[in-house]
C-alpha positions as CSV (number, residue, x, y, z in Angstrom):
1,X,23.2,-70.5,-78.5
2,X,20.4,-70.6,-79.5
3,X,21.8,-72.1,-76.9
4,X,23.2,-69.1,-75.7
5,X,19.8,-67.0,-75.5
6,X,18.3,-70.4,-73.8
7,X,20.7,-70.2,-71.3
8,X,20.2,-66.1,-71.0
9,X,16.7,-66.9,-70.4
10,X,17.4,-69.8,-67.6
11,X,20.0,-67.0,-66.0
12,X,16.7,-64.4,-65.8
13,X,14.4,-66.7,-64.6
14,X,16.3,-68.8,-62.2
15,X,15.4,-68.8,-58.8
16,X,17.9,-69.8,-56.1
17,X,17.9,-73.2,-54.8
18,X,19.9,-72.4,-51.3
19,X,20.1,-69.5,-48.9
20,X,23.7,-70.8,-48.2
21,X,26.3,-68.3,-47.2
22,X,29.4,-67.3,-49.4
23,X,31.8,-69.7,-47.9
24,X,29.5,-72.8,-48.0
25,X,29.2,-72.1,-51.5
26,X,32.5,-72.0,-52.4
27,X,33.3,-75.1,-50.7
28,X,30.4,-76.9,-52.4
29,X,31.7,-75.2,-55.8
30,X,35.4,-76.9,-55.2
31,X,33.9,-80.0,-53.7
32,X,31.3,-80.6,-56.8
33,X,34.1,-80.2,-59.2
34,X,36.5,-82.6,-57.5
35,X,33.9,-84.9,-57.6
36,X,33.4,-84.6,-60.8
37,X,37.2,-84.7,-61.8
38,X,37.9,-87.8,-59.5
39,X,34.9,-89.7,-60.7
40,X,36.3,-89.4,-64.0
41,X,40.2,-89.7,-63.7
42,X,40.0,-92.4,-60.9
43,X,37.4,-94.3,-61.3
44,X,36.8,-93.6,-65.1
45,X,33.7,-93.4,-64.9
46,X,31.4,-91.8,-67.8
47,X,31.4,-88.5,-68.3
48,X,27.3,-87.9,-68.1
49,X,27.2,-90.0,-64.8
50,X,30.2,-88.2,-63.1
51,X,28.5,-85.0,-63.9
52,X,24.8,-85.9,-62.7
53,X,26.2,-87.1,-59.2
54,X,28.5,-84.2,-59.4
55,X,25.8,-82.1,-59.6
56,X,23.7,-83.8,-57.2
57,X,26.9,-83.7,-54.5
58,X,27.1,-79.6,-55.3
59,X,23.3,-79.2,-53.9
60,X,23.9,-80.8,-51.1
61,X,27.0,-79.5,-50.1
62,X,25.3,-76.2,-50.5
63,X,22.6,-77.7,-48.5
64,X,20.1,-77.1,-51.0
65,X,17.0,-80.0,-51.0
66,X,17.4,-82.6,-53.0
67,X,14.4,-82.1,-55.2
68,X,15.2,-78.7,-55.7
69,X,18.7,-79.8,-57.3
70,X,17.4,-82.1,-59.3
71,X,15.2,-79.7,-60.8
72,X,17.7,-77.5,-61.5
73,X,20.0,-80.5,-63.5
74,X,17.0,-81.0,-65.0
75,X,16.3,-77.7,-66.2
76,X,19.7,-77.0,-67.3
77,X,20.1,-80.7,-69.3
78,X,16.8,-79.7,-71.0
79,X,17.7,-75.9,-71.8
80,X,21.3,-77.0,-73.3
81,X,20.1,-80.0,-75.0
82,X,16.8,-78.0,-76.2
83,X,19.5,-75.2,-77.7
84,X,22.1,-77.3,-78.6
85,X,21.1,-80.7,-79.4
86,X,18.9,-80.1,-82.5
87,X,22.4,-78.2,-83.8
88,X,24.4,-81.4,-83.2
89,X,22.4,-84.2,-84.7
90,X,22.1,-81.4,-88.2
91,X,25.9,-80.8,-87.9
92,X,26.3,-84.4,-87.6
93,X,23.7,-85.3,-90.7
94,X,25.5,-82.8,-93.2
95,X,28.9,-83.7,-91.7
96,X,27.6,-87.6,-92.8
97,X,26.6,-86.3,-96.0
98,X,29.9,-84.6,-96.8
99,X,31.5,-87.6,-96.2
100,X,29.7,-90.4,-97.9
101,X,29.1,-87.9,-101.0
102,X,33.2,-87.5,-101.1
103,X,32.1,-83.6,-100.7
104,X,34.7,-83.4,-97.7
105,X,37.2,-85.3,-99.1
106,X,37.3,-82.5,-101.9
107,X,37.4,-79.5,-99.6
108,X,40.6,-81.7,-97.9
109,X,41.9,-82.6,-100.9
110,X,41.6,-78.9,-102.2
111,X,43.3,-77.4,-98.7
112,X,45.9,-80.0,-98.8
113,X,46.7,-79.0,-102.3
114,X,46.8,-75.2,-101.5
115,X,48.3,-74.8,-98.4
116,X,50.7,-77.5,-96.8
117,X,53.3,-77.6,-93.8
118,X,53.6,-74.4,-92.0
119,X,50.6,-72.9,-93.8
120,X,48.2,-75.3,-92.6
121,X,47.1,-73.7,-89.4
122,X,47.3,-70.5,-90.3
123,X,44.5,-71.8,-93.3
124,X,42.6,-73.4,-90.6
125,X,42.3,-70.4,-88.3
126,X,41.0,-68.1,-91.4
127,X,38.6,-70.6,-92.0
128,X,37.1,-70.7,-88.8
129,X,37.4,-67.1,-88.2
130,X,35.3,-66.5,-91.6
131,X,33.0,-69.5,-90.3
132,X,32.5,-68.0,-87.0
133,X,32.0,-64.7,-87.4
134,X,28.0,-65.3,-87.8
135,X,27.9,-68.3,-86.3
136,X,27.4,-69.6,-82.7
137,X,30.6,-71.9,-81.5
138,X,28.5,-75.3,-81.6
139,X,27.4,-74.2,-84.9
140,X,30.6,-73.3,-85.8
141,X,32.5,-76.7,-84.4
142,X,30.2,-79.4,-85.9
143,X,30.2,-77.3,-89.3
144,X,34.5,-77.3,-88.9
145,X,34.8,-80.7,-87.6
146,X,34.6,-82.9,-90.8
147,X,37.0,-81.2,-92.5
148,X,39.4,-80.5,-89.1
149,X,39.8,-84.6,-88.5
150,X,40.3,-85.0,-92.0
151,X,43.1,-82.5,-92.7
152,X,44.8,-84.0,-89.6
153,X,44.3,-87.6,-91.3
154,X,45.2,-86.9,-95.0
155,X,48.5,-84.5,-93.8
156,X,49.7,-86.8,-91.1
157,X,49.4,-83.8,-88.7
158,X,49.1,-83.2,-85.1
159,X,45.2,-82.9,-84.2
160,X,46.0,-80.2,-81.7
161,X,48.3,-78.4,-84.4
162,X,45.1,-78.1,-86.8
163,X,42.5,-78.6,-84.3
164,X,43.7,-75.6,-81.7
165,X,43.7,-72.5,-84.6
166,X,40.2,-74.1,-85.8
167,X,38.8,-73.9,-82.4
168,X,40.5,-70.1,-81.4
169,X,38.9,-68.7,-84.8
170,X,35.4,-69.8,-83.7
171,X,36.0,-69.1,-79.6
172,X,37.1,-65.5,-80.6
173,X,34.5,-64.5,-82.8
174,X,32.2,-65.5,-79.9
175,X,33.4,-63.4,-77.0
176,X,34.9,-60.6,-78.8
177,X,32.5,-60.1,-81.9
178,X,29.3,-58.7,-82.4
179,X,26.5,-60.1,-83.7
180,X,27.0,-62.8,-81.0
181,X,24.8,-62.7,-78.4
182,X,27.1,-61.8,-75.3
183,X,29.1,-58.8,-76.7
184,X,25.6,-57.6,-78.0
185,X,24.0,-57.9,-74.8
186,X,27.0,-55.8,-72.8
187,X,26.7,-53.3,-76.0
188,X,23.4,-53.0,-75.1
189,X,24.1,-53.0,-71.4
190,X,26.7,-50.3,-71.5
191,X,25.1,-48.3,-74.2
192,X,27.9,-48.8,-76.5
193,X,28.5,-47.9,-80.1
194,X,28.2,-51.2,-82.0
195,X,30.4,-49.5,-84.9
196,X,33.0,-48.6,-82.6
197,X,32.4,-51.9,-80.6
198,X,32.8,-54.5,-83.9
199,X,36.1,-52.3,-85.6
200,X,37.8,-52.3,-82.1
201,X,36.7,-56.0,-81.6
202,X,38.3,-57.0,-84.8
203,X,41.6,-55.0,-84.1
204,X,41.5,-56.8,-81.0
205,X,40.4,-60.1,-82.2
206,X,43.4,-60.2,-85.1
207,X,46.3,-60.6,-82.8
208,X,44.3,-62.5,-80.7
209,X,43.5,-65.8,-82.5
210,X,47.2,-65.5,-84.2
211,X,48.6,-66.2,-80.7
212,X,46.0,-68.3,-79.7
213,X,45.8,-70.3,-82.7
214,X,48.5,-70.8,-85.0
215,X,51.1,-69.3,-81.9
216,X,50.1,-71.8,-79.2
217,X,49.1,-74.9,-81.1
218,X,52.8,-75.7,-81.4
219,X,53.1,-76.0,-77.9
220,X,49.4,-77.0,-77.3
221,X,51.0,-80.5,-79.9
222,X,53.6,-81.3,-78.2
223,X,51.8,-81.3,-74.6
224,X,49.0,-83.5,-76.3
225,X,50.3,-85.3,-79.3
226,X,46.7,-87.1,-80.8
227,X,45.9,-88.3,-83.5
228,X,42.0,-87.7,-84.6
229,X,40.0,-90.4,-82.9
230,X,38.8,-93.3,-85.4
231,X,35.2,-92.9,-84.7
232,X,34.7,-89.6,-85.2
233,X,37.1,-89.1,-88.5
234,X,34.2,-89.2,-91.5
235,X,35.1,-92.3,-93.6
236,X,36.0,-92.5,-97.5
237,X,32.9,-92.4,-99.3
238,X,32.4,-96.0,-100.8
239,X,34.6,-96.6,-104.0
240,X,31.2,-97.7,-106.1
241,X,31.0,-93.6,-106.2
242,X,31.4,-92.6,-109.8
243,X,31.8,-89.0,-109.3
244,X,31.6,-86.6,-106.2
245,X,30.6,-83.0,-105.4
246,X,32.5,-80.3,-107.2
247,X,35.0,-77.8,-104.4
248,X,32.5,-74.9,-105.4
249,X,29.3,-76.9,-104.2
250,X,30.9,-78.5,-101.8
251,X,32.2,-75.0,-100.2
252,X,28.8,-73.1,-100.9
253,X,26.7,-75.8,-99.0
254,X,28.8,-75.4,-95.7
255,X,29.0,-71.6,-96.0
256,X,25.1,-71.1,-96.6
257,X,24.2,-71.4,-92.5
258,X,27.2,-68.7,-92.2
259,X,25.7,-66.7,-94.6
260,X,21.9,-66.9,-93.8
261,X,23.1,-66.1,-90.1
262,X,25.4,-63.1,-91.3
263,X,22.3,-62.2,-93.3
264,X,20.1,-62.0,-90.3
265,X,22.4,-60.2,-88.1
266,X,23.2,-57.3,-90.8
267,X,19.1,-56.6,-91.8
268,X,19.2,-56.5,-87.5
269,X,21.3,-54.1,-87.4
270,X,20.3,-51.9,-90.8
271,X,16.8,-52.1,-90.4
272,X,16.7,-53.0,-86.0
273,X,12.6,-52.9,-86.6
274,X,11.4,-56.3,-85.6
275,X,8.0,-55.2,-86.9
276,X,9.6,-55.1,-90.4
277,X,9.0,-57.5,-93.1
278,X,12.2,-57.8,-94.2
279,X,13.7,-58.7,-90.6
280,X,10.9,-61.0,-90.0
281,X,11.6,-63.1,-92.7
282,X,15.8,-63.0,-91.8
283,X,15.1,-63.8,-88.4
284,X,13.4,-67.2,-89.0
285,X,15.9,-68.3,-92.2
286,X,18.8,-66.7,-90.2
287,X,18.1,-68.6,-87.1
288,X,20.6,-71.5,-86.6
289,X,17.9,-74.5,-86.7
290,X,16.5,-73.3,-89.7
291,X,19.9,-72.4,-91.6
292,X,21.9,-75.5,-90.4
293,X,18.0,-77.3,-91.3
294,X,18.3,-75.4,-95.0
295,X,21.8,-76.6,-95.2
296,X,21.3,-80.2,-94.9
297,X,18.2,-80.1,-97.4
298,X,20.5,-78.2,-99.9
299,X,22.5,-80.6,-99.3
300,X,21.1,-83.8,-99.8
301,X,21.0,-82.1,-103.6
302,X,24.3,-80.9,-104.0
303,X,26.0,-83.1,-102.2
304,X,24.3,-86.5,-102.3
305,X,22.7,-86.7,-105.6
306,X,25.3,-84.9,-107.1
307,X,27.2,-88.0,-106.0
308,X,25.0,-90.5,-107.5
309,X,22.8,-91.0,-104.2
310,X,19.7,-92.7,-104.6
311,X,16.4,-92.2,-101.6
312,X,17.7,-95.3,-99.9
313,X,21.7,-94.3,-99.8
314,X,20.5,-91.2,-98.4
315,X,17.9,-92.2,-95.5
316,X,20.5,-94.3,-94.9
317,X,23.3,-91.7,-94.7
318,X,20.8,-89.4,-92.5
319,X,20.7,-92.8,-90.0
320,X,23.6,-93.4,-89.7
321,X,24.7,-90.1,-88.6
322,X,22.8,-90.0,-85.6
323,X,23.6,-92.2,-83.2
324,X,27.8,-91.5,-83.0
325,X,26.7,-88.3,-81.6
326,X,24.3,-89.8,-78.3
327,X,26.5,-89.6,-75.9
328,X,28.2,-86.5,-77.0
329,X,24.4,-84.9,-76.7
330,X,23.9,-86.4,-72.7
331,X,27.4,-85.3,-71.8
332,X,27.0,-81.9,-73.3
333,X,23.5,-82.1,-72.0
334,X,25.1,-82.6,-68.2
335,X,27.4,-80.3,-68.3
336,X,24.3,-77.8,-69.0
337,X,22.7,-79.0,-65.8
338,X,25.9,-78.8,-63.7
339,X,25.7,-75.1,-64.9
340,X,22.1,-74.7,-64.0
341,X,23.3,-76.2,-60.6
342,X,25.4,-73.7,-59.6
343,X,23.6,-70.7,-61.1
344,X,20.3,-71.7,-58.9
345,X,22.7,-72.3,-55.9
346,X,23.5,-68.6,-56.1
347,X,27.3,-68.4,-57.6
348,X,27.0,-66.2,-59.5
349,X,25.6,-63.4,-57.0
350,X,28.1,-64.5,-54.2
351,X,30.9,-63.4,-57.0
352,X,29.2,-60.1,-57.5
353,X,28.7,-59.6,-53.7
354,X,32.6,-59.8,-53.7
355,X,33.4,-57.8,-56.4
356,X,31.0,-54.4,-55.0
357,X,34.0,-53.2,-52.7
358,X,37.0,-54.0,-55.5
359,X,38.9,-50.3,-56.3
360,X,40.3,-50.8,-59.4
361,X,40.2,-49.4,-63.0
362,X,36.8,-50.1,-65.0
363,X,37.9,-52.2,-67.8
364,X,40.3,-54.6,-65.3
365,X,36.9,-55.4,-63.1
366,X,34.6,-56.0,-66.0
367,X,37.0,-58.4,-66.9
368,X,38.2,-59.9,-63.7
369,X,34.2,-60.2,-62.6
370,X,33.5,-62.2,-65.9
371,X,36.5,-64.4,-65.2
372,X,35.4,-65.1,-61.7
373,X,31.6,-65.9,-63.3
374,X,32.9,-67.7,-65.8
375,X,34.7,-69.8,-63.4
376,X,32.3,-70.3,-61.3
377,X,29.4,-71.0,-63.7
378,X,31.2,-71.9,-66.7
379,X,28.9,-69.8,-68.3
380,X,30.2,-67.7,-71.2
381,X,26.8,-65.7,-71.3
382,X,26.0,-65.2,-67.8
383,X,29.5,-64.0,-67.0
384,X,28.5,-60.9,-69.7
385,X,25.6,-59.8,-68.0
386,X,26.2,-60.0,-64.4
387,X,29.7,-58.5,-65.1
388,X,28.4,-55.9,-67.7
389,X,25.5,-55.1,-65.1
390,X,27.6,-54.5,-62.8
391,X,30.1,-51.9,-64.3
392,X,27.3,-50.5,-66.7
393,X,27.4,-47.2,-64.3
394,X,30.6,-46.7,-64.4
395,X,30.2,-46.4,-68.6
396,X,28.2,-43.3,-68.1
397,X,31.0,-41.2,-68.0
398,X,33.3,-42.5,-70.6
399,X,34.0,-42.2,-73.9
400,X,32.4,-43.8,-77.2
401,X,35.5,-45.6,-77.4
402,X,36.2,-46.5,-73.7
403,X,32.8,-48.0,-73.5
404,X,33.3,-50.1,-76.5
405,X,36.4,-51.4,-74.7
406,X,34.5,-52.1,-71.4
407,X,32.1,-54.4,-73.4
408,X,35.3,-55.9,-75.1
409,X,36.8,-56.4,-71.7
410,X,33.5,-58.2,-70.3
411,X,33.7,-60.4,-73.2
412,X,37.3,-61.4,-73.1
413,X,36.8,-62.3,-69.1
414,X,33.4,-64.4,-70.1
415,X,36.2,-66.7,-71.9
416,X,38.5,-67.4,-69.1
417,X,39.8,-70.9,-68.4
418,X,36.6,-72.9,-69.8
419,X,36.5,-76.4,-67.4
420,X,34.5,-78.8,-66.4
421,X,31.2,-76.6,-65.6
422,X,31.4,-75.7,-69.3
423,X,28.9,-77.9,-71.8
424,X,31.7,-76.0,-74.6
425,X,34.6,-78.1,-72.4
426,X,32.8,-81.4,-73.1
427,X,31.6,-81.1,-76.5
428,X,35.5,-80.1,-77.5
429,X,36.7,-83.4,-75.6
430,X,34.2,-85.6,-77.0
431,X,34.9,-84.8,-80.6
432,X,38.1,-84.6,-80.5
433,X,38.9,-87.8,-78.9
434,X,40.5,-86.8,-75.5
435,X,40.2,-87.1,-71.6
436,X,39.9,-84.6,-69.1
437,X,43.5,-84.0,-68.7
438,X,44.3,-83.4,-71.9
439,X,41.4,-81.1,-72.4
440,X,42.7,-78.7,-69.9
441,X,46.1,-79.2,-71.2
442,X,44.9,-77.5,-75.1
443,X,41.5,-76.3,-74.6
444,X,41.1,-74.9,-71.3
445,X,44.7,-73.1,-72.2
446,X,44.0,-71.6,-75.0
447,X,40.4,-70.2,-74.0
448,X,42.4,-68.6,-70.9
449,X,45.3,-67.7,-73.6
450,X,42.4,-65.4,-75.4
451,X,41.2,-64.4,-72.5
452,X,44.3,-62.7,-71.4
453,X,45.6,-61.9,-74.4
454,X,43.0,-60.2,-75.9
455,X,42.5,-57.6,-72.0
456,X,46.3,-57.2,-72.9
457,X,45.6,-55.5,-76.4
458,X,42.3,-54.0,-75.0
459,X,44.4,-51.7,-72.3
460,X,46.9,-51.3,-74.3
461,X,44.4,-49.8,-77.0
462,X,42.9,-48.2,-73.4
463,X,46.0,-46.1,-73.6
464,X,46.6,-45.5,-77.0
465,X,42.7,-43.8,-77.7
């Protein structure tokens, strides 16, 4: 992602941390989570510290020793925060800069001014479908963000009623979409036409996010009626501003990561010679540390100075932006190494032992295998390969079509009912200012909403081609 290839590489290389047999695993599964849940429900404890001694309670339920789990939280806190964390504090530094520049206050401003009422999630959903569609989904949120709590603010509506479309635009684009990693790994896996694979993906992925989005944040707002949380909301730029970024600056300083990264993944796929020149160069400017790092130096022209900003103002911008997002970095961080916990304990094989002797249609047990991953590791990624492994044989035989649908299938299931396992399920509460609860309520939902949704269009396409 690249967190996402950090955590494909921590999947491959992981060793197990217990010889424990299936059913003490799956108690120690239940038994870390509920310590985890209660920890934070009961005795409200912090988020990062419930999920270290959750972690630490899973290894030894699993009977795993105690210097081998902390290893693995170790492991897993360094690999997310190592693939995620740089992403954060740059999303939060051009986020600051959009706001103290009045850059985001004009993109509101703008959106407000174009689409109101009824319109307004359908606008949000486009957006973050168009943002997502090169971009990873922590790329994707703390590039949305800024302008998500400030549309919310300025329109007097429902976070979730603007925040849910925002978040199914980007969540979509990364199960169902190539060029994100895990539908190009099980393309890869299944020897699937990535052609085929991306036009069925996007017939697939229309419906999807419409019900998902726009569809469910009606209800997902009256189950969890928020308003955006005062820290996080980016702040009116300081009155002493005499003039601000224009909409078109503004708009091509956000979208330039999207399109660097959309860059690098179409010279991938023309030219797929990683000896080339061409791809060489796209793969470092295209890479999200360097396009979200480009973005924030563009920036600091076309949004700060363009605002007046002297060296000071903007150091002091850059500062300033860095430590709201500290303990949204450890918690994330935590819930990588509650991840790594259970990987290296060996879920995600005991849900593949299970699934050898299941008789059922191809494209149902790619999908119910990456739901039962995904569950169990709240992995996304690892989900794809272990259940894209698993049914790649039974791809052999099918068609050019059928096979794209089997990766499609795989990718919906890797989406399944995101919880507390899930760094994604923290990083979503966190920003947008709720607890645990409420974060099943909306986000867990709507991730299993996609999920099923989109197998429901992919077998009824099944029969259909």
């Amino acid at each position: 992602m690249t967190s996402l290839s950090v955590e494909m590489l921590a999947a491959d290389a992981a060793e197990p941390i217990t010889s424990a047999g299936n059913a003490q695993l799956g108690i120690a599964v239940l038994a870390g989570i509920a310590v985890i849940v209660l920890l934070i429900t009961k005795l409200k404890m912090h988020a990062f510290l419930a999920l270290t001694i959750g972690s630490l309670a899973l290894g030894s339920f699993a009977g795993a020793a105690p210097a081998d789990t902390i290893l693995s939280f170790t492991a897993g806190l360094g690999s997310t925060v190592a693939g995620v964390g740089v992403l954060i504090a740059l999303g939060a530094i051009l986020g600051k800069l959009l706001a103290d520049s009045g850059g985001a206050d004009q993109v509101v401003d703008t959106i407000l001014a174009k689409a109101s009422g009824r319109a307004m999630p359908w606008a949000m959903v486009l957006i973050a479908s168009i943002i997502g569609l090169p971009l990873f989904f922590e790329v994707g949120i703390v590039l949305m963000i800024p302008v998500v709590l400030l549309v919310a603010k300025r329109g007097n509506y429902s976070l979730m009623r603007i925040g849910i479309p925002a978040l199914a635009g980007l969540s979509v684009m990364h199960g169902l979409i190539p060029p994100h990693p895990g539908p190009l790994v099980a393309i890869d896996a299944l020897d699937a036409n990535l052609g085929v694979t991306l036009a069925l993906g996007v017939l697939v992925a229309i419906p999807t996010v419409i019900i998902a989005g726009p569809v469910f944040s009606r209800y997902a707002a009256r189950w969890v009626d928020i308003k955006p949380p005062e820290n996080m909301i980016p702040q009116r730029p300081s009155e002493d501003l005499d003039r601000r970024p224009s909409f078109g600056a503004t708009l091509a300083t956000i979208l330039l990561p999207v399109v660097l990264m959309l860059l690098n993944a179409l010279v991938e796929i023309v030219v797929d010679n990683p000896e080339n020149g061409l791809q060489k160069v796209t793969m470092v400017i295209g890479s999200p540390l360097i396009a979200l790092l480009a973005a924030v130096l563009v920036g600091m022209f076309t949004l700060g100075r363009a605002a007046g900003f002297t060296k000071d103002r903007l150091a002091g911008t850059v500062e300033k932006s860095l430590a709201p997002i500290a303990g949204i970095l450890l918690i994330v961080g935590a819930g990588g190494g509650f991840k790594q916990t259970l990987i290296d304990a060996g879920v995600g094989q005991m849900i593949l032992d299970f699934s050898e002797n299941w008789s059922i249609p191809a494209l149902l047990l790619g999908w119910l295998i990456a739901v039962a991953i995904r569950l169990a590791t709240g992995s996304a990624t690892v989900a794809t390969i272990s259940a894209a492994g698993l049914v790649a044989p039974l791809a052999a035989d099918m068609s050019t079509s059928h096979a794209a649908l089997l990766v499609l299938a795989v990718g919906a299931g890797s989406l399944f009912f995101s919880h507390v396992n899930d760094a994604g399920f923290w990083l979503v509460k966190e920003y947008f200012g709720m607890n645990v609860g409420q974060t099943v309520k909306t986000w867990s939902v709507m991730e299993t909403v996609i999920s099923v949704v989109a197998m429901a269009f992919i077998l009824l396409l099944s029969l259909l081609l």
